[in-house]
N, CA, C and O atoms as a printed pandas DataFrame, in Angstrom:
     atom_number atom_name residue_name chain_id  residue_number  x_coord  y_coord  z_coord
0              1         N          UNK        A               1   76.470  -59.725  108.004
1              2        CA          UNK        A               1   75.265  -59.011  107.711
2              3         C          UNK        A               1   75.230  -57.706  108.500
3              4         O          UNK        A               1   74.677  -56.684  108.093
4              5         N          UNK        A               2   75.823  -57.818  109.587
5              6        CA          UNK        A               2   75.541  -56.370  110.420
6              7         C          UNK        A               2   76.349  -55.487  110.013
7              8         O          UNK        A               2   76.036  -54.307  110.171
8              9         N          UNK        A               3   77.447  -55.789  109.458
9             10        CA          UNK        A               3   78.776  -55.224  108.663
10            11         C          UNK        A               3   78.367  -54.430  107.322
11            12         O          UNK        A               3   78.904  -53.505  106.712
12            13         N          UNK        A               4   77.260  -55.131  107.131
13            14        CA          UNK        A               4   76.750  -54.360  105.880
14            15         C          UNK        A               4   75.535  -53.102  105.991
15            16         O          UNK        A               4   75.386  -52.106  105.283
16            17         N          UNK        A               5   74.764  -53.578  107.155
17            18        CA          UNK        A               5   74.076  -53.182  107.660
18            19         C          UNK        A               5   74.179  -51.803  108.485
19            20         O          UNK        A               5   73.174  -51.214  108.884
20            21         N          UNK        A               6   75.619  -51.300  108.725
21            22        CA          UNK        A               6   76.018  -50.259  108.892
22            23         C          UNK        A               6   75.651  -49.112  107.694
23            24         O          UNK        A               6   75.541  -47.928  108.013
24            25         N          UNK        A               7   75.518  -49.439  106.665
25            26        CA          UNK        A               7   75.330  -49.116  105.651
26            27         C          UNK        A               7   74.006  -47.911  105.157
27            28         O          UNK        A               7   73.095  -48.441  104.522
28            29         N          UNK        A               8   73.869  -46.472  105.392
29            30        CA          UNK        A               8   72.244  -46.281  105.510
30            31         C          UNK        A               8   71.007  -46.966  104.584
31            32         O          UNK        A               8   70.998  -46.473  103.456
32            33         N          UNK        A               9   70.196  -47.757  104.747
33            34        CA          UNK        A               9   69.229  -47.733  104.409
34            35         C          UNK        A               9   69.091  -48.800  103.704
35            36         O          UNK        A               9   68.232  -49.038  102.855
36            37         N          UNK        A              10   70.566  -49.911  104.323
37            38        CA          UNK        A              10   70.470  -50.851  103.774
38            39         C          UNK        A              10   69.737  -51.896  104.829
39            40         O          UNK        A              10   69.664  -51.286  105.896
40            41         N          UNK        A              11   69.257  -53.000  104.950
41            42        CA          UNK        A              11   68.130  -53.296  105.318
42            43         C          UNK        A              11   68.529  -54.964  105.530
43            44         O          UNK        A              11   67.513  -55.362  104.960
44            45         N          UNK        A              12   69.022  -55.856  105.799
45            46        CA          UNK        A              12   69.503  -57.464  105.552
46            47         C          UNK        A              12   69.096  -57.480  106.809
47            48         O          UNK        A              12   69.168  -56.749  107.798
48            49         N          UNK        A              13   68.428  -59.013  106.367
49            50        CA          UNK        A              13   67.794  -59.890  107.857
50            51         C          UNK        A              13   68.323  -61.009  108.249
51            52         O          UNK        A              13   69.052  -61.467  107.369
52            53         N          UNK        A              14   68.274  -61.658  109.197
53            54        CA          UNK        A              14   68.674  -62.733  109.500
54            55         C          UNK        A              14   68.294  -63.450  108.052
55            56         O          UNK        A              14   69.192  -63.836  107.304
56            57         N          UNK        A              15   66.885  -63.597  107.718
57            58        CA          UNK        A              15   66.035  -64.250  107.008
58            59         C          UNK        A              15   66.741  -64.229  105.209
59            60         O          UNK        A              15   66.472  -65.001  104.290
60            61         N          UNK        A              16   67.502  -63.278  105.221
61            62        CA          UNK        A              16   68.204  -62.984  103.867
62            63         C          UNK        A              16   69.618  -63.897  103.624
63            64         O          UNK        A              16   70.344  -63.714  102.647
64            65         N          UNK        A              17   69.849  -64.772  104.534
65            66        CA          UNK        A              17   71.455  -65.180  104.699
66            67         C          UNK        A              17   71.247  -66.072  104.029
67            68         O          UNK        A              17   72.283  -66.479  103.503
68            69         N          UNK        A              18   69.797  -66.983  103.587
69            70        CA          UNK        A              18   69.625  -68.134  102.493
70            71         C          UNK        A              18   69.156  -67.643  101.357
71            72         O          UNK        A              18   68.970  -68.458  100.453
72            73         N          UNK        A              19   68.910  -66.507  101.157
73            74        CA          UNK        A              19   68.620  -65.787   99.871
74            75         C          UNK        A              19   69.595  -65.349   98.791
75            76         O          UNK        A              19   70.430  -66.149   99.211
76            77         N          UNK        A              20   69.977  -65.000   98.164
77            78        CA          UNK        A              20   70.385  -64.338   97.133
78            79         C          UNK        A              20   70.076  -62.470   97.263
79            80         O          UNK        A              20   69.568  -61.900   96.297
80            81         N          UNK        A              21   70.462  -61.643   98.591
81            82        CA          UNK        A              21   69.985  -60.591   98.299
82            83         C          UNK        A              21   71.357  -59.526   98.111
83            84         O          UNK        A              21   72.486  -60.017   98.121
84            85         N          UNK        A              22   71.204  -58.385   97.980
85            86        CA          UNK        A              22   71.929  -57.430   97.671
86            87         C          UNK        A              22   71.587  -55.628   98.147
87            88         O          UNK        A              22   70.461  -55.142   98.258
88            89         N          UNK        A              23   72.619  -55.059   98.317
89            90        CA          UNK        A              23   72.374  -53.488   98.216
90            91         C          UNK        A              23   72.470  -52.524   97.046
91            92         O          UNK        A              23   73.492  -52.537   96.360
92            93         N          UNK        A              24   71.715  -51.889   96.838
93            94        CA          UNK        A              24   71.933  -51.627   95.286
94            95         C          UNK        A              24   72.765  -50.411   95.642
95            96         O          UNK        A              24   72.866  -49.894   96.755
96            97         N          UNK        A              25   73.454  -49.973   94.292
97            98        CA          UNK        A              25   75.082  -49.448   94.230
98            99         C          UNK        A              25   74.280  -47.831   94.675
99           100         O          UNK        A              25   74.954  -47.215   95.500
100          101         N          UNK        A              26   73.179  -47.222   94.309
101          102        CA          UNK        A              26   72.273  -45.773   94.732
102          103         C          UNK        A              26   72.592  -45.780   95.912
103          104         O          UNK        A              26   73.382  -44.904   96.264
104          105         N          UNK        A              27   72.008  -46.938   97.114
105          106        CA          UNK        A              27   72.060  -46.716   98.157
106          107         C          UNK        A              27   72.877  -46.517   98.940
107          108         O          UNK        A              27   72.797  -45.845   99.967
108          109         N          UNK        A              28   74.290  -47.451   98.257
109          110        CA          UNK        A              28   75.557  -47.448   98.733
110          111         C          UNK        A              28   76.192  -45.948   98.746
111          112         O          UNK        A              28   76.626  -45.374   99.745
112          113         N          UNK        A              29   76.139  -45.316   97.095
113          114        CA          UNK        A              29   76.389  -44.226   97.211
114          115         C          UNK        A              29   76.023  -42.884   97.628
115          116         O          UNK        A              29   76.527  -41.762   97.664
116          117         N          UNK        A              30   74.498  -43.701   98.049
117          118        CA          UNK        A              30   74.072  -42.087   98.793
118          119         C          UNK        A              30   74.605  -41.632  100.587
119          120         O          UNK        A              30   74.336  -40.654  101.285
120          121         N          UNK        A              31   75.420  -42.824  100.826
121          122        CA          UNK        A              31   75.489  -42.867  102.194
122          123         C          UNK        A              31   77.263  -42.005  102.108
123          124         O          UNK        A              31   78.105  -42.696  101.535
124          125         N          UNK        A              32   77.530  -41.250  102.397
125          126        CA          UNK        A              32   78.565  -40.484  102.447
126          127         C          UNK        A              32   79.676  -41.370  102.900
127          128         O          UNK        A              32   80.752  -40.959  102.465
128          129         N          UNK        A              33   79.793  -42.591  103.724
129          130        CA          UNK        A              33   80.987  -43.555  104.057
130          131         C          UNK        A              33   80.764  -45.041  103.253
131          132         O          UNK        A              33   81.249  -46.167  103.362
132          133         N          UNK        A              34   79.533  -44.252  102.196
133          134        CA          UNK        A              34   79.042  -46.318  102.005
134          135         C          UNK        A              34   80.579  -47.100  101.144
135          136         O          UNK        A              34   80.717  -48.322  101.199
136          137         N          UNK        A              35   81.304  -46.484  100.625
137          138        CA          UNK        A              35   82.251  -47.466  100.062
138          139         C          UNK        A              35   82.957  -47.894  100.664
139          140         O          UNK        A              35   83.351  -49.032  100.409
140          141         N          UNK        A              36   83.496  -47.112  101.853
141          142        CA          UNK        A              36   84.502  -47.067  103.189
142          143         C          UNK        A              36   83.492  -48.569  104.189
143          144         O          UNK        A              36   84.182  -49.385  104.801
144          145         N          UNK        A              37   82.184  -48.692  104.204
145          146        CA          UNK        A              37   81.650  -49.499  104.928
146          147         C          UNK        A              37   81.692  -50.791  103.929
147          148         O          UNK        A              37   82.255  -51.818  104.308
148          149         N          UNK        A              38   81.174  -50.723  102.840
149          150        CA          UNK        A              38   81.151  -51.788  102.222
150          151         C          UNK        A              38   82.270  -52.615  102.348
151          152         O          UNK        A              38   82.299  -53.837  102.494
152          153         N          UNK        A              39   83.665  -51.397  102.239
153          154        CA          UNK        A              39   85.133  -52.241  101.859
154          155         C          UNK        A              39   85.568  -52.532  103.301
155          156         O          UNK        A              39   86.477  -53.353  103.419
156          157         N          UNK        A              40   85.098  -52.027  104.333
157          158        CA          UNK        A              40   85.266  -52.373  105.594
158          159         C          UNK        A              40   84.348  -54.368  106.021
159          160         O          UNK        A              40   84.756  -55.287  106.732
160          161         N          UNK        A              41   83.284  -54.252  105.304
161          162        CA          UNK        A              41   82.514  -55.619  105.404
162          163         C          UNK        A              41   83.337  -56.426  104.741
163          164         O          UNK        A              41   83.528  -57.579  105.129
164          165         N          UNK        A              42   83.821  -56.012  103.853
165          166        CA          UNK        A              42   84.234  -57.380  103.112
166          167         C          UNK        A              42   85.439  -57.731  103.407
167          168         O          UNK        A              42   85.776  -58.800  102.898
168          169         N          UNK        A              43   86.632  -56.929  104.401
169          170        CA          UNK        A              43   87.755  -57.043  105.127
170          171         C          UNK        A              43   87.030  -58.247  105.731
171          172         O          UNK        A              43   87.276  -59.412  105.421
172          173         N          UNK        A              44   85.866  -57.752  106.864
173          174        CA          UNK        A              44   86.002  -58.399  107.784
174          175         C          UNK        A              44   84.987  -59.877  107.296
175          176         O          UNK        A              44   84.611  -60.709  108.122
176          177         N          UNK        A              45   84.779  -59.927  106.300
177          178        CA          UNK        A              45   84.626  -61.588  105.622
178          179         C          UNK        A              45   85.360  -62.023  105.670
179          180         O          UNK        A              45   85.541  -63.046  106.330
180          181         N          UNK        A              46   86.346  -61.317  104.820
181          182        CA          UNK        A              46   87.759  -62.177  104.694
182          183         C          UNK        A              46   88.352  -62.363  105.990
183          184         O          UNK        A              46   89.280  -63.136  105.752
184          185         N          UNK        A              47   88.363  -62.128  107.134
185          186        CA          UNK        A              47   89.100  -62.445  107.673
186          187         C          UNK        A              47   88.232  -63.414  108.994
187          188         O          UNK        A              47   88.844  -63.906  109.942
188          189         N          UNK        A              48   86.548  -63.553  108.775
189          190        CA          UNK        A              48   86.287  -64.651  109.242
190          191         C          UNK        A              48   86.532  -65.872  108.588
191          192         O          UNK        A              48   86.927  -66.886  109.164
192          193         N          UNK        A              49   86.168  -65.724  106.729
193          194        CA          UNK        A              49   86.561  -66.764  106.455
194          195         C          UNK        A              49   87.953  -67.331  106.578
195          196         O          UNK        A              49   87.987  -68.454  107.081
196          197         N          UNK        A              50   89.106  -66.802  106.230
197          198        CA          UNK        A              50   90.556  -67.083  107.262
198          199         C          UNK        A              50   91.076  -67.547  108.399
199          200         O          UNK        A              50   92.247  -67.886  108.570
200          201         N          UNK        A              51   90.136  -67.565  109.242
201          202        CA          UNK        A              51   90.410  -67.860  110.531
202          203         C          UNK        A              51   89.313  -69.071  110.651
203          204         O          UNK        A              51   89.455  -69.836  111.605
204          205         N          UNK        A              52   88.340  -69.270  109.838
205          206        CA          UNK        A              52   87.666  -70.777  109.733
206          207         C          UNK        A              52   88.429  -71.881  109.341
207          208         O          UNK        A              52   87.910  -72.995  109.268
């Protein structure tokens, strides 16, 4: 979540990790590194889930 949360103006709470939530693709792209962060979060999923 904090991985994503780098993200400007994206917003995830603790409280969102049993939810179903999302960043919408505007916000992603208004952030000048948001694809570089996004694809950086989801490295580092993969490689907690890997090491679980």
């Amino acid at each position: 979540m904090e991985q994503f949360n780098t993200i400007e103006k994206a917003d995830l709470k603790e409280s969102d990790l049993t939810k179903y939530r999302h960043i919408p693709l505007h916000v992603i792209a208004a952030d000048p590194e948001g694809q570089t962060k996004v694809l950086n979060a989801l490295r580092w999923m993969e490689e907690q889930i890997d090491r679980a």
